[in-house]
C-alpha positions in Angstrom: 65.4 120.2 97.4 67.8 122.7 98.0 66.7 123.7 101.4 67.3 120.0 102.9 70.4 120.1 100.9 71.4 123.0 102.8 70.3 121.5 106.2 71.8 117.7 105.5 74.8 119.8 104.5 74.8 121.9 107.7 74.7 118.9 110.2 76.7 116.6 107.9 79.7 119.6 108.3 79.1 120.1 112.6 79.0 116.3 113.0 83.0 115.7 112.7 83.1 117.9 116.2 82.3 115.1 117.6 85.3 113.1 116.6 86.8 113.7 120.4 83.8 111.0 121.6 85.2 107.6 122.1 84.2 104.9 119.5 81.3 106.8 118.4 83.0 110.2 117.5 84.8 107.9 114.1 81.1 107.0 113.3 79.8 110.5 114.0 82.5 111.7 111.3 81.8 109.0 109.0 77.6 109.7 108.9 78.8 113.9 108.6 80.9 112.9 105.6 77.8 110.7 104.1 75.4 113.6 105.2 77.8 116.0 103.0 77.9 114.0 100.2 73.9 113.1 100.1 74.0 117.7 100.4 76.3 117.6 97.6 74.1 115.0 95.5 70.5 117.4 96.3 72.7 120.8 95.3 73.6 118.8 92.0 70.1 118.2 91.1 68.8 121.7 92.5 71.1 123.6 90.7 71.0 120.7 87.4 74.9 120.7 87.7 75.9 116.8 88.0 79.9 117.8 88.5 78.7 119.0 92.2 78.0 115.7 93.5 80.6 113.4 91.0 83.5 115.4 91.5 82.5 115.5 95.7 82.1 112.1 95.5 85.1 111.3 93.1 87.3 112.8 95.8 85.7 111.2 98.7 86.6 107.9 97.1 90.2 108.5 95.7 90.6 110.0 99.2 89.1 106.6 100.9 90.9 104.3 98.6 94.2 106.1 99.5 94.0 106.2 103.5 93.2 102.2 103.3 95.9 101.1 100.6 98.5 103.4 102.9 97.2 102.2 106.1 97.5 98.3 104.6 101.3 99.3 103.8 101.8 100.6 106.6 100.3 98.0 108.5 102.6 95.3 106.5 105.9 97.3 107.0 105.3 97.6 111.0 104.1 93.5 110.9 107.6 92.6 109.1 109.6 95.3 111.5 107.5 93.2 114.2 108.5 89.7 113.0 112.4 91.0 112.3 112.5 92.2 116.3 111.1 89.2 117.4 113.8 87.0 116.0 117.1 89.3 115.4 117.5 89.2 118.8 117.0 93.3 119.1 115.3 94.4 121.9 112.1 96.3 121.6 112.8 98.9 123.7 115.1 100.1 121.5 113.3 102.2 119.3 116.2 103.6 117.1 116.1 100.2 116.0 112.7 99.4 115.9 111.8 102.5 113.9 114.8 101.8 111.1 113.3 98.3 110.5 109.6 99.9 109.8 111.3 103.1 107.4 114.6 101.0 106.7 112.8 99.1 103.2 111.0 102.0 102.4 107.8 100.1 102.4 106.3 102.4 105.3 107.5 105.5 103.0 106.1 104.2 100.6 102.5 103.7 102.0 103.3 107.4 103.6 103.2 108.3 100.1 100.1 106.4 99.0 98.4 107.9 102.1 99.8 111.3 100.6 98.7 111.1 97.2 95.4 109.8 97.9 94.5 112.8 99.9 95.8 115.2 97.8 93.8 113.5 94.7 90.6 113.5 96.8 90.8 116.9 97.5 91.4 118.0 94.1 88.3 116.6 93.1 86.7 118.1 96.4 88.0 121.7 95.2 86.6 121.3 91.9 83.4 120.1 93.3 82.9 123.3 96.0 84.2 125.5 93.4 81.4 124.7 90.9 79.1 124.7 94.3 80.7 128.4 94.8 79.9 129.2 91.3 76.1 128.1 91.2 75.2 129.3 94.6 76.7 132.2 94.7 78.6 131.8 98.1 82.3 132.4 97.2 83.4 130.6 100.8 82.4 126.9 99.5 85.6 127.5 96.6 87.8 129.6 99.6 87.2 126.0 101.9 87.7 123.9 98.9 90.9 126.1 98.0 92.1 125.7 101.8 91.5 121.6 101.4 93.4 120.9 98.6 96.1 123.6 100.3 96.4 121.7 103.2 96.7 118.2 101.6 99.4 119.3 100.1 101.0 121.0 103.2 100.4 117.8 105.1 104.1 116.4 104.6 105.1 119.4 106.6 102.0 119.0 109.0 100.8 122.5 108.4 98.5 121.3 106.6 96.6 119.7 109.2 96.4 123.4 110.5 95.5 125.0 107.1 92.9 122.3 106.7 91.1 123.1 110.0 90.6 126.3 108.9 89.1 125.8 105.7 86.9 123.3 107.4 85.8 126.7 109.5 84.8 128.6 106.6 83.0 125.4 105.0 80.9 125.4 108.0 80.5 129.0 107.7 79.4 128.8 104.0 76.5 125.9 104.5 75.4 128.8 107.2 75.3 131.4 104.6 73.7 130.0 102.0 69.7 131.0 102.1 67.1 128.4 100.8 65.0 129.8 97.7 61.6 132.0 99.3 59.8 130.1 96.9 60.4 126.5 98.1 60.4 128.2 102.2 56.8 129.6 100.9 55.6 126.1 99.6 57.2 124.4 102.7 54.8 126.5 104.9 51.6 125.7 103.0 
């Protein structure tokens, strides 16, 4: 259990490289976040600590939930900035205009905001979830990436984030590469 849990979580964490690939880099980041979650769910039961997989998942949700309720505002704000051009007369190429229509209401701030809280929620829970990960296996890097998440949530507003979360996405992949599957499951594997 643990030793596919390390290997689902080792592919599930490279797969988002492949985000650069057109059309199916989003899916390739989408099936490493499932793989992830499915290595969070078989550390749970290897280690008989449910928090590993309900707080991972928890996050991944809360984190989910947020990106589509923002993106929805968002979405709305620009529409109604869209329909306000159209018939105010203002030309589009004017995009001093154009751009204090969409932040103007403070709908689009708003959804900012949503989008904001929602990742910083999710990664909370992610935190929690590596650091009780960190505690039960022994690798102290899964609570240093989880740490650097929730860091960089935060820091987004200022778009260092971004930044500080690449990096503790570095040392997650480094951790599911340091973590060793028990002999005794290896042994029985080669039977």
């Amino acid at each position: 259990m643990k030793k596919q849990a390390i290997t689902l979580g080792r592919v599930g964490i490279l797969l988002p490289i492949a985000f650069f690939i057109p059309i199916i880099g989003q899916l390739a980041v989408l099936a490493g976040l499932v793989l992830v979650l499915i290595s969070h769910y078989n550390f749970s039961k290897a280690f008989e600590s449910p928090p590993i997989f309900n707080r991972a998942l928890l996050g991944f949700i809360v984190s989910i939930f947020g990106q589509i309720i923002g993106a929805i505002i968002i979405g709305i704000s620009v529409g109604l900035a869209a329909f306000s051009l159209a018939e105010g007369g203002v030309e589009p190429t004017n995009y001093q205009d154009a751009i204090s229509l969409i932040f103007g209401s403070g709908f689009a701030i708003f959804g900012l905001i949503v989008l904001l809280a929602g990742a910083i929620i999710g990664s909370f829970f992610l935190f929690q979830s590596l650091k009780e990960l960190a505690e039960k296996s022994g690798i102290k890097l899964f609570r240093t990436a989880g740490l650097l998440y929730f860091i960089g949530a935060i820091l987004a507003i200022i778009l260092v984030g971004v930044l500080v979360m690449f990096v503790g996405w570095i040392i997650h992949i480094v951790a599911y590469f340091s973590i060793k599957p028990d002999p005794a499951e290896e042994a029985q594997q080669a039977v």
